[in-house]
One Martini backbone bead per residue (centre of mass of N, CA, C, O) as a GRO file, in nm:
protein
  160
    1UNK     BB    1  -7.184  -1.643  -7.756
    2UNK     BB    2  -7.190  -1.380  -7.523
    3UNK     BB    3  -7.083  -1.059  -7.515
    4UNK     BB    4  -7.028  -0.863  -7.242
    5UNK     BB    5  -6.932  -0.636  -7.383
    6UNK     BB    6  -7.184  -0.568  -7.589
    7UNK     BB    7  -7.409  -0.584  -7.343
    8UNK     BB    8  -7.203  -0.340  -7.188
    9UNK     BB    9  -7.010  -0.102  -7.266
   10UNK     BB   10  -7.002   0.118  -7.061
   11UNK     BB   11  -6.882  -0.037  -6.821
   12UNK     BB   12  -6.558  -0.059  -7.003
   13UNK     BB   13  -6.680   0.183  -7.215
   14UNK     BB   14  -6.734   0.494  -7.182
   15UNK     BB   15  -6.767   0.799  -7.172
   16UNK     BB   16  -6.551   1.073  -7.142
   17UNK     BB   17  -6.783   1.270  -6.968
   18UNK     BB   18  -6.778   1.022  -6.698
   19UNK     BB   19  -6.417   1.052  -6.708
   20UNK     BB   20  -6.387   1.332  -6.620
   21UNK     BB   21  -6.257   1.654  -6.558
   22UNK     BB   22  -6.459   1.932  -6.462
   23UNK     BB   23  -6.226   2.101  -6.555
   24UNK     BB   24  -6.014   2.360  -6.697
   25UNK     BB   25  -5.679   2.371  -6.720
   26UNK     BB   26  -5.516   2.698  -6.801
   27UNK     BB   27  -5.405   2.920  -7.027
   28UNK     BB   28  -5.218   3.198  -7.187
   29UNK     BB   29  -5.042   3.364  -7.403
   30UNK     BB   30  -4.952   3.548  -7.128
   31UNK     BB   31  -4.844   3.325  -6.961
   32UNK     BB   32  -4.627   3.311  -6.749
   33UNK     BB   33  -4.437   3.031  -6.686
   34UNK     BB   34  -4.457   3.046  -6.369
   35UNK     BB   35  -4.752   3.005  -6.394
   36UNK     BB   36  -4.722   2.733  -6.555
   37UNK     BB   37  -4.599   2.586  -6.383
   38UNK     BB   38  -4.767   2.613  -6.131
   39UNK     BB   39  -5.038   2.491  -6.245
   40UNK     BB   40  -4.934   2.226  -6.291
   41UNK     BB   41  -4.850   2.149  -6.005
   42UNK     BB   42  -5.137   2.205  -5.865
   43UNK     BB   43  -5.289   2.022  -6.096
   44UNK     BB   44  -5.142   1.763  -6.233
   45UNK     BB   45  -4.918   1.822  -6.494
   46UNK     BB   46  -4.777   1.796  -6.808
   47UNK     BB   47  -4.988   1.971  -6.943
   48UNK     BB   48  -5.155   2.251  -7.138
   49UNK     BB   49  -5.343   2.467  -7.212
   50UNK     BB   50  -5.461   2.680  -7.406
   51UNK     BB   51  -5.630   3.007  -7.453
   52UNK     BB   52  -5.831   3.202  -7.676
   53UNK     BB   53  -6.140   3.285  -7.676
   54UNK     BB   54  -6.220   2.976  -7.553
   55UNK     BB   55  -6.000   2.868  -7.737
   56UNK     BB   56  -5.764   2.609  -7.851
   57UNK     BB   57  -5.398   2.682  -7.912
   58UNK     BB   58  -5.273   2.466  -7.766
   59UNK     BB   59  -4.955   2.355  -7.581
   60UNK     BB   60  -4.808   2.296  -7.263
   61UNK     BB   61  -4.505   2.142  -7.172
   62UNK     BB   62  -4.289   2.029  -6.884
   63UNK     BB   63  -4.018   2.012  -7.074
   64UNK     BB   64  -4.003   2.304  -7.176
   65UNK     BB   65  -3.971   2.454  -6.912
   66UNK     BB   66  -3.751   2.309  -6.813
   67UNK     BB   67  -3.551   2.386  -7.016
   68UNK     BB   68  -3.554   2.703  -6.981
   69UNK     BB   69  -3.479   2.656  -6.702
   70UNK     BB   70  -3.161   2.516  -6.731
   71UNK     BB   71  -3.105   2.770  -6.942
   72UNK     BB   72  -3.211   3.061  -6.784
   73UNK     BB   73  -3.473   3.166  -6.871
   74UNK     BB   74  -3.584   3.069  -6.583
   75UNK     BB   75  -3.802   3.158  -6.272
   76UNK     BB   76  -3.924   2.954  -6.018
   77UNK     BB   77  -4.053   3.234  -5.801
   78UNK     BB   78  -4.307   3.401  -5.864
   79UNK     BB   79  -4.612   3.412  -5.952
   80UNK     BB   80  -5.003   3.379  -5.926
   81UNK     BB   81  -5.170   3.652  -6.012
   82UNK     BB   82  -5.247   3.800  -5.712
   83UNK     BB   83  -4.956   3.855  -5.587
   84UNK     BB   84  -4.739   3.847  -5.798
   85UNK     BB   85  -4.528   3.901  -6.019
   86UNK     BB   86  -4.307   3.853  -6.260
   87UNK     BB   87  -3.985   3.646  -6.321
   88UNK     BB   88  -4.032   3.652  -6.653
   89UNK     BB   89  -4.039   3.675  -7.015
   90UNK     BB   90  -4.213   3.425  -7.058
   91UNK     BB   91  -4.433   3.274  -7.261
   92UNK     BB   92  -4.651   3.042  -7.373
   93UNK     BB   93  -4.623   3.126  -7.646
   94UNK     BB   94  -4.298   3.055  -7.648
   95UNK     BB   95  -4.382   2.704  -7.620
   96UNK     BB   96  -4.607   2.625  -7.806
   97UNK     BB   97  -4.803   2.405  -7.932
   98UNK     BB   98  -4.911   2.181  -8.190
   99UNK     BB   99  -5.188   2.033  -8.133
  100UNK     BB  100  -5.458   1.995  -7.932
  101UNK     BB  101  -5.597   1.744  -7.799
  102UNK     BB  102  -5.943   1.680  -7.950
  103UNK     BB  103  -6.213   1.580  -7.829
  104UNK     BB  104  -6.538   1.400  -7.754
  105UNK     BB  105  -6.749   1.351  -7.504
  106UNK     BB  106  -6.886   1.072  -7.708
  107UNK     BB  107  -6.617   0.924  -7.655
  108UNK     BB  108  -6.461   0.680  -7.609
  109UNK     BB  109  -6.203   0.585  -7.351
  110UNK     BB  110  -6.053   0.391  -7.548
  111UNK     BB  111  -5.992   0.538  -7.787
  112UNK     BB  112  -5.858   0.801  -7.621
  113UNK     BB  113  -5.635   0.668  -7.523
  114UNK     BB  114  -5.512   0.538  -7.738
  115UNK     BB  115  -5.449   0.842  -7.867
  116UNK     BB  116  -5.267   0.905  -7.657
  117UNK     BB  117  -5.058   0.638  -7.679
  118UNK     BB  118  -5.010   0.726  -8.007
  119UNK     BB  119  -4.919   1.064  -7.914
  120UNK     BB  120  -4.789   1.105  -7.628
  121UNK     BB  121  -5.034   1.191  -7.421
  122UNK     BB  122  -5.147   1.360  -7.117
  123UNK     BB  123  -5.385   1.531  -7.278
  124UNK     BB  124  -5.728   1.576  -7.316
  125UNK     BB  125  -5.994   1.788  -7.447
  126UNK     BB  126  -6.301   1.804  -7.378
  127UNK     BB  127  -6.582   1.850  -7.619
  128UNK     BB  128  -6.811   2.037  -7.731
  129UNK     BB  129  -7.020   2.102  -7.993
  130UNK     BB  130  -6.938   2.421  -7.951
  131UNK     BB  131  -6.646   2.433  -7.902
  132UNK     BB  132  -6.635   2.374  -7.617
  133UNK     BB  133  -6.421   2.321  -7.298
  134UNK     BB  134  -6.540   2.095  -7.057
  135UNK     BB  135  -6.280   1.913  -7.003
  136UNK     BB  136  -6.045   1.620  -6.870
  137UNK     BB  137  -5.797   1.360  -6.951
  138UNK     BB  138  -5.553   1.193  -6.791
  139UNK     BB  139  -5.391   0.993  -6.592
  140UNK     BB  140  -5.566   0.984  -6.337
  141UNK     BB  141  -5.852   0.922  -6.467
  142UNK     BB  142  -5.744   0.675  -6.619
  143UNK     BB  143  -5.681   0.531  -6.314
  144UNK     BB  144  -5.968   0.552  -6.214
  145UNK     BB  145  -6.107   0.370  -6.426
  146UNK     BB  146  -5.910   0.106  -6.388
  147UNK     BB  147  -5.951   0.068  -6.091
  148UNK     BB  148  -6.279   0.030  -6.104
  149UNK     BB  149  -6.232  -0.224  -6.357
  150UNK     BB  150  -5.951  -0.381  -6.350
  151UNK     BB  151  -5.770  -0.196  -6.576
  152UNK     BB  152  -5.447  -0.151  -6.604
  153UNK     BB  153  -5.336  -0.160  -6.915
  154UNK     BB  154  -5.478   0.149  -6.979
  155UNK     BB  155  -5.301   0.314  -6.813
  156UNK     BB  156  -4.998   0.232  -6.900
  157UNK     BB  157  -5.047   0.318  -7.197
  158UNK     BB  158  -4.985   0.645  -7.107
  159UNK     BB  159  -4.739   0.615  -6.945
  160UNK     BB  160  -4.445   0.796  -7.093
   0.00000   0.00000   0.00000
């Protein structure tokens, strides 16, 4: 008998550049927190990339802004980079996790979902060949996949 999987397998399991995000929301390790909690918020993140010379050296996630901000270091009502200053000495430098979950964009999509419920991440960043940062995967992106395919299960996984 025939496996409809393997007979068509783009159909459940495309390649992760079909179902990015097609832009990468970033910060710089200069980035004040409370302007990467703003960049967070803005575009439902609960991950963000730092890059330095347009490659990824880390992750801030939402946890420790979190943290930083209950501990009275942090104080989220200032900067957007180009109305206010900021309003912390903060900076992603100080909060930088390592290493960036970092895929290729010719990865299959089970395979990413799966490599993120395995590493407990929020974001994976989707590289191109020339090790530049090319999109985003997120959990709206894996749920907007699940939707489309009535794969509810593969969503789920990624939701920690």
């Amino acid at each position: 008998m025939l496996d409809p999987d393997q007979l068509a397998p783009d159909a459940v399991d495309p390649e992760v550049a079909a179902i990015m995000r097609d832009e990468v929301v970033f910060c710089l390790p200069s980035t004040p927190i409370d302007a990467v909690a703003k960049l967070m918020a803005d575009n439902t993140l609960s991950e963000i990339v730092v890059l330095l010379d347009r490659r990824p050296v880390g992750y801030v996630a939402q946890e420790d802004i979190l943290d930083r901000l209950t501990a009275g270091d942090v104080v989220i009502a200032g900067s957007d980079f180009a109305m206010r200053p900021p309003v912390t000495e903060q900076q992603a430098r100080n909060l930088l996790r390592q290493p960036p979950l970092l895929v290729d964009e010719h990865q299959r999509a089970r395979e990413v979902i799966s490599l993120m419920a395995d590493q407990r991440r929020r974001l994976a960043v989707v590289m191109h060949e020339d090790e530049t940062p090319v999109g985003m995967l997120t959990p709206v992106e894996i749920a907007a996949l699940a939707a489309s395919s009535g794969r509810r299960a593969d969503a789920a996984e990624v939701a920690v």
